[in-house]
C-alpha positions in Angstrom: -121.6 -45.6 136.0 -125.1 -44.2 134.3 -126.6 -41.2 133.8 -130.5 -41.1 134.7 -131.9 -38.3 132.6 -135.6 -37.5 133.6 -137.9 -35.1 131.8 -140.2 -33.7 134.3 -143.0 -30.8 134.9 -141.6 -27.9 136.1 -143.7 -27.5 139.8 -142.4 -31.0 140.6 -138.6 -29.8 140.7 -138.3 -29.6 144.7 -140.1 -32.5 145.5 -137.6 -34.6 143.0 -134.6 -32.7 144.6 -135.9 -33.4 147.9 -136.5 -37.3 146.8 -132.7 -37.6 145.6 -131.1 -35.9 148.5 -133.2 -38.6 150.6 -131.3 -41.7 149.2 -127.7 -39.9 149.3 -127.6 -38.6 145.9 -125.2 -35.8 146.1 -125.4 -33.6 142.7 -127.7 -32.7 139.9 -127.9 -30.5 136.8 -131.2 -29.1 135.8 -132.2 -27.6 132.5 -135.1 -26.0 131.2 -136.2 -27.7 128.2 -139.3 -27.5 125.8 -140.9 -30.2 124.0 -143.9 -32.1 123.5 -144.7 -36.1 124.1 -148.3 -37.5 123.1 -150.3 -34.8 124.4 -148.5 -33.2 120.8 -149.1 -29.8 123.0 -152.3 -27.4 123.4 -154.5 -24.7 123.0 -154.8 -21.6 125.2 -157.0 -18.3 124.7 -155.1 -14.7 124.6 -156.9 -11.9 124.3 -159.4 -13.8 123.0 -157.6 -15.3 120.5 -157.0 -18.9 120.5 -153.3 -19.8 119.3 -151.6 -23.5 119.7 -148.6 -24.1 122.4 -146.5 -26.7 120.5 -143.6 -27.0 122.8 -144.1 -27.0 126.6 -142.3 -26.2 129.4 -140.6 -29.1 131.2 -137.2 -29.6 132.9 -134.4 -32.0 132.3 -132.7 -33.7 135.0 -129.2 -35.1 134.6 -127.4 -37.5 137.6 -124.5 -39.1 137.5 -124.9 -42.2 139.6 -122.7 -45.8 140.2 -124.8 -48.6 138.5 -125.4 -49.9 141.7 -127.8 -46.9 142.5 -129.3 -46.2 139.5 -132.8 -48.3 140.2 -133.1 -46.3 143.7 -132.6 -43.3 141.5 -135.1 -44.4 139.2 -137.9 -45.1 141.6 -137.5 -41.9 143.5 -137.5 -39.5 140.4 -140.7 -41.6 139.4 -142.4 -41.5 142.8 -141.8 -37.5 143.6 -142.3 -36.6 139.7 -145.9 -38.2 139.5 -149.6 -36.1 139.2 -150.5 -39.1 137.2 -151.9 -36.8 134.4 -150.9 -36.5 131.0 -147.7 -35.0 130.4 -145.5 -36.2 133.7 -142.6 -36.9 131.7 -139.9 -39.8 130.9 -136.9 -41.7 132.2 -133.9 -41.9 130.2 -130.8 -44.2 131.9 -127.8 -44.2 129.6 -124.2 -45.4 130.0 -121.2 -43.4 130.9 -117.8 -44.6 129.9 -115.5 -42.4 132.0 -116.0 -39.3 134.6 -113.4 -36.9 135.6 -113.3 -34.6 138.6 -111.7 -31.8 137.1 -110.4 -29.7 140.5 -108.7 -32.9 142.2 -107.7 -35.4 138.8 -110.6 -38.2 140.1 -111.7 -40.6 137.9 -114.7 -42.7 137.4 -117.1 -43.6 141.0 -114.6 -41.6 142.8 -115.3 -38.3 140.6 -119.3 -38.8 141.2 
């Protein structure tokens, strides 16, 4: 089991959802994150003041897949996430040692 962690603009949200839910992924946790990569941020104009945005707004996608998947995973958070401009994020996979289903006692693939 892995978790595929992806760091993504915020307008691209449904179009990843919808790519996941089209190879059988099931669930998904989303969290709104801030943070900068090698763009290092930018400037904007308020009120005719200029001021620097250090931190932007992206989201943080979390799921919980059997190894087996995780490539299929990959591929479709890459293909539905990409403007191919600066700033369309990353793709973290990471291992997970052991995965509960709280309300029934599964454990492991079964609790995915």
């Amino acid at each position: 089991m892995q978790i595929v962690m992806a760091i993504i603009k915020p307008f691209k949200l449904d179009e990843v959802r919808d790519a996941l839910t089209g190879i059988g992924v099931q669930g998904l946790t989303v969290t709104e994150v801030k943070g900068y990569g090698r763009q290092k941020g930018h400037t904007e104009i308020y009120r005719g003041a200029e001021y620097a945005v250090s931190f932007l707004p992206k989201l943080k996608i979390e799921v919980a897949v059997a190894s087996e998947a995780v490539d299929k995973v990959v591929e479709a958070i890459a293909a539905a996430a990409k403007t191919g401009q600066i700033g369309d994020g990353k793709i973290f996979v990471y291992q997970i040692e052991q995965a509960v289903r709280i309300r029934t006692g599964e454990t492991d693939t079964d609790a995915l």
